[in-house]
C-alpha positions as CSV (number, residue, x, y, z in Angstrom):
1,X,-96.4,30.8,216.4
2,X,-95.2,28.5,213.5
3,X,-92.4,26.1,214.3
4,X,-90.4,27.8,211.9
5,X,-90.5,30.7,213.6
6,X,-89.5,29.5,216.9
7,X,-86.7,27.7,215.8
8,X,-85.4,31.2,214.0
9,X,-86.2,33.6,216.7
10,X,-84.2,30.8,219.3
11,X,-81.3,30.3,216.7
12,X,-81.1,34.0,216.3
13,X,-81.3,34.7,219.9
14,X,-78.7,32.7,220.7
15,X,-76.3,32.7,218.3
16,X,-76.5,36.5,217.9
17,X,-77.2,36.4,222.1
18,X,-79.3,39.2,221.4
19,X,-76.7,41.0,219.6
20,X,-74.6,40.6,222.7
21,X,-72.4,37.4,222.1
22,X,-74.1,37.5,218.9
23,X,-64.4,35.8,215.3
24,X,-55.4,37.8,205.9
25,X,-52.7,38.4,203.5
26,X,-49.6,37.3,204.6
27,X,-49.9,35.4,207.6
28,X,-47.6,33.0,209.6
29,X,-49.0,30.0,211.5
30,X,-49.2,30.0,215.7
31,X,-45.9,28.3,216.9
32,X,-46.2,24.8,218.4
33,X,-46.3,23.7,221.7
34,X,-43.0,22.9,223.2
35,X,-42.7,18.9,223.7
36,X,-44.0,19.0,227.4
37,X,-46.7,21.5,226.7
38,X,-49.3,19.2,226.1
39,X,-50.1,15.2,225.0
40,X,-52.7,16.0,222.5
41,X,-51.3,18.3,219.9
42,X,-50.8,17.9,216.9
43,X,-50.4,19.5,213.3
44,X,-53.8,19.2,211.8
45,X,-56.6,20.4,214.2
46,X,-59.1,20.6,211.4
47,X,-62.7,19.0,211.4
48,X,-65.4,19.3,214.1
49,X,-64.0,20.6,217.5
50,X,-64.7,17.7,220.3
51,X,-64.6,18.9,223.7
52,X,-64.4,15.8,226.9
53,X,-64.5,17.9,229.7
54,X,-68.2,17.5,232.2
55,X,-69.1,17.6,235.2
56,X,-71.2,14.6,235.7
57,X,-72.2,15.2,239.2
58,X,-76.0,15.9,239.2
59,X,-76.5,12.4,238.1
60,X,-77.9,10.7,234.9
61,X,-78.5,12.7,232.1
62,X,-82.2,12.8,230.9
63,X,-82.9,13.9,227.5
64,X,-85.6,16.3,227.2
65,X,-89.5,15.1,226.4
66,X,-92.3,17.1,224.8
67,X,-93.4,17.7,228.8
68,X,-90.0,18.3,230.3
69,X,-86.7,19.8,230.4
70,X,-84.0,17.6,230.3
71,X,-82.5,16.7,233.2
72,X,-78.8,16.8,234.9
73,X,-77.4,18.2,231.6
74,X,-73.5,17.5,231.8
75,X,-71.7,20.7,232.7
76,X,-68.7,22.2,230.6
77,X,-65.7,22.3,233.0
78,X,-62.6,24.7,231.8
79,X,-59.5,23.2,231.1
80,X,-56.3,24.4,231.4
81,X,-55.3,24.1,228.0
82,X,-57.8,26.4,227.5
83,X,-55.1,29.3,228.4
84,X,-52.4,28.3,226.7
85,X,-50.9,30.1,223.6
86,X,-51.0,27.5,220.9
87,X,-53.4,25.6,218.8
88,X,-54.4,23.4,221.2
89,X,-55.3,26.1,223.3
90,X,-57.5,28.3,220.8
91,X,-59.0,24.6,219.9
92,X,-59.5,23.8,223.5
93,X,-61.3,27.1,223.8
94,X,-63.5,26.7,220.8
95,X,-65.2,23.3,222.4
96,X,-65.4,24.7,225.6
97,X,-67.3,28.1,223.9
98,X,-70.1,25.1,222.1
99,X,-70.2,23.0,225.2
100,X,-71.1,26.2,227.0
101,X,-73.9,27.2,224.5
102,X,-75.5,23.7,224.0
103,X,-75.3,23.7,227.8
104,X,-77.3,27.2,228.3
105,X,-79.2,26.4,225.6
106,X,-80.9,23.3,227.1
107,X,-80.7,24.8,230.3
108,X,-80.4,28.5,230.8
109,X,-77.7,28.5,232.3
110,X,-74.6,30.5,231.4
111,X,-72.9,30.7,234.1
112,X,-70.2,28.1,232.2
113,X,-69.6,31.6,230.0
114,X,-67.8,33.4,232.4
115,X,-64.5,31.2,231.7
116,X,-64.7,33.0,228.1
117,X,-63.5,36.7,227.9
118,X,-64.8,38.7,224.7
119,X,-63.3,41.8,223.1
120,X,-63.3,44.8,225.9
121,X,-62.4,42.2,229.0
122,X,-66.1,41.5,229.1
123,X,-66.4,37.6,230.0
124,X,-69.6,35.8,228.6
125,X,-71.7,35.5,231.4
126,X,-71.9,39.2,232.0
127,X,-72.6,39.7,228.1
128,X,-75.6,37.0,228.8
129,X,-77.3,38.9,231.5
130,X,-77.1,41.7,229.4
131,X,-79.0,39.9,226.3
132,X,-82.2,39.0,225.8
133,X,-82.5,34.9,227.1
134,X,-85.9,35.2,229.1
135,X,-87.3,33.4,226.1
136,X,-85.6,30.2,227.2
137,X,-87.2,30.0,231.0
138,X,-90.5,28.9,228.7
139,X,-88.9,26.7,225.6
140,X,-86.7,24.4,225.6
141,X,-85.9,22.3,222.1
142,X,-85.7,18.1,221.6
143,X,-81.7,18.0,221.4
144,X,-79.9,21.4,220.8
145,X,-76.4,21.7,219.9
146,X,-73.6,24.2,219.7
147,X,-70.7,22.8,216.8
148,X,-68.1,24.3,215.2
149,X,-65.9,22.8,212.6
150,X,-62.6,24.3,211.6
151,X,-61.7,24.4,207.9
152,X,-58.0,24.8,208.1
153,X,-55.1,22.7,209.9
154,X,-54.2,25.7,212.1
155,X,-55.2,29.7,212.4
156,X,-52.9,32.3,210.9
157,X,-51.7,35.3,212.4
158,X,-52.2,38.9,211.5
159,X,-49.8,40.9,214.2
160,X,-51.1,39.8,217.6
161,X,-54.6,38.5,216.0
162,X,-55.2,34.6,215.5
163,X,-57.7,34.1,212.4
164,X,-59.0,30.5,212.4
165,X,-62.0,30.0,209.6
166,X,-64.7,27.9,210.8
167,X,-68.4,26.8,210.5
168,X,-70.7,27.3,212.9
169,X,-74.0,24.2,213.1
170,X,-76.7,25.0,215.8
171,X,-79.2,22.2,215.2
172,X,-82.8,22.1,217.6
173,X,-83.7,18.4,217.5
174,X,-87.4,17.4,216.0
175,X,-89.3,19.7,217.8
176,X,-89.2,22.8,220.7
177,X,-91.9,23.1,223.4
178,X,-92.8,26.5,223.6
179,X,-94.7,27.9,226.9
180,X,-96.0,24.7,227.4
181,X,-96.6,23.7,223.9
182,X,-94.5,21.2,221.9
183,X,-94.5,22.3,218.1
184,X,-92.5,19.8,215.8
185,X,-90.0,21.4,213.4
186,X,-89.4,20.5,210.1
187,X,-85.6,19.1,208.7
188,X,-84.7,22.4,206.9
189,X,-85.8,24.3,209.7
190,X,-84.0,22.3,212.5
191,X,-80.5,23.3,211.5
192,X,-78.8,26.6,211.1
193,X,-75.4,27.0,209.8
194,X,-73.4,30.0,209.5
195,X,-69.6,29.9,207.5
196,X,-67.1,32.5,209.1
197,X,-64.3,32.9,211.4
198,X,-63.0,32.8,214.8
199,X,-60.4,35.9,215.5
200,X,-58.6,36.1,219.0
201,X,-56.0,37.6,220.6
202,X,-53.9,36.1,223.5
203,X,-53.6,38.8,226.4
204,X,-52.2,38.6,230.1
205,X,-52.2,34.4,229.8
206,X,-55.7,34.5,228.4
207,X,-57.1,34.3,225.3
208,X,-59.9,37.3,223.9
209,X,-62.3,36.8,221.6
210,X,-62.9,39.2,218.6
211,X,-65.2,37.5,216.8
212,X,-67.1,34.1,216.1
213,X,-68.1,32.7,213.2
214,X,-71.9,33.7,213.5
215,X,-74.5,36.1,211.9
216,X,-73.3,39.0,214.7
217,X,-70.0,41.3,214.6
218,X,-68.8,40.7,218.6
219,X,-66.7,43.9,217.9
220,X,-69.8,46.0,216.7
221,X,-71.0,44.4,220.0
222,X,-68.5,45.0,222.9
223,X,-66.2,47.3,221.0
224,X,-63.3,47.8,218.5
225,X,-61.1,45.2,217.9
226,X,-57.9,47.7,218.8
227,X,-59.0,47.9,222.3
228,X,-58.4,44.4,223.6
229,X,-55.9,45.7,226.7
230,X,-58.3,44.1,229.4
């Protein structure tokens, strides 16, 4: 198996989550947070989403070798901003959903995804144990990572649905050991990046996802996009 190939199965596996996980004309902007809401908003929320909020506990992270994992990967810890109708919340959300897949990613773990809920009340760890990410338990890549960057100031709104266009960058690191077998991987195959947009609704104090800015439809995937009542 080339390097190239690995690193496209992986990207497509995981961005697409085996098909799983794989979000306007007139539109007003989301209103802003009342002054007590929350310290860190403010009006432009364009650029790479950051996202500060590990759990440490495990001990000192260990990057990954070309003969092991890496080791006490910091976990993604919700925050409660992450609920909250505004831009700070859908931006809170956003880091949180690319903390959680560099997290899996370098450790197969998604538990972190059932924080997120996707179109049809389905919540992202269910749609992972649904998917295909048995590949993973043998491969692991150099220094994987999950980043979106927003490309406007603040979504728009459609009705109920928030449209926020983004660009999604899953970059692998140098190389990815594959069933015991480090393979290096070239510069333009270490990098995937994928222009599109974020849709969400807010719902019974939570926020649903519609759709992602990635190479899979989530509401081909869980259902339509007018069924969002869970």
């Amino acid at each position: 198996m080339t390097s190239s190939s690995i690193s496209r199965r992986a990207t497509l596996g995981v961005l697409g989550a085996g098909s799983a996980l794989a979000f306007a004309g007139c539109a007003s902007r989301v209103q802003p947070l009342s002054a007590d809401a929350s310290a860190s908003y403010r009006a432009d929320y364009s650029g790479e989403v950051t996202f500060n909020s590990y759990d440490t506990s495990a001990g000192e992270y260990v990057r990954a070798t070309r003969t092991q994992r890496a080791k006490n990967v910091p976990k993604p810890v919700k925050t409660a901003m992450m609920t909250e109708k505004s831009s700070a919340g859908l931006y809170s959300l956003f880091g949180f959903l690319g903390a959680a897949f560099t997290y899996g990613i370098m450790t197969n773990d998604f538990s972190p995804f059932k924080e997120i809920t996707f179109v049809g009340g389905i919540n992202g760890a269910e749609a992972f144990e649904e998917s295909s990410v048995k590949e993973l338990e043998n491969m692991w890549f150099e220094d994987p990572k999950m980043t979106f960057t927003l490309k406007d100031p603040t979504p728009t709104q459609n009705g109920d649905v928030y449209t926020w266009a983004a660009t999604t960058t899953f970059s692998t690191g140098n190389f990815v050991v594959y069933e015991g077998t480090a393979v290096d991987i070239p510069s333009e195959a270490n990098k995937d990046v994928h222009d599109g947009e974020f849709k969400a609704r807010y719902n019974n104090g939570r926020w649903l996802l519609i759709d992602i800015p990635t190479n899979t439809d989530l509401s081909s995937s869980f259902g339509s996009a007018g069924n969002l009542s869970a």
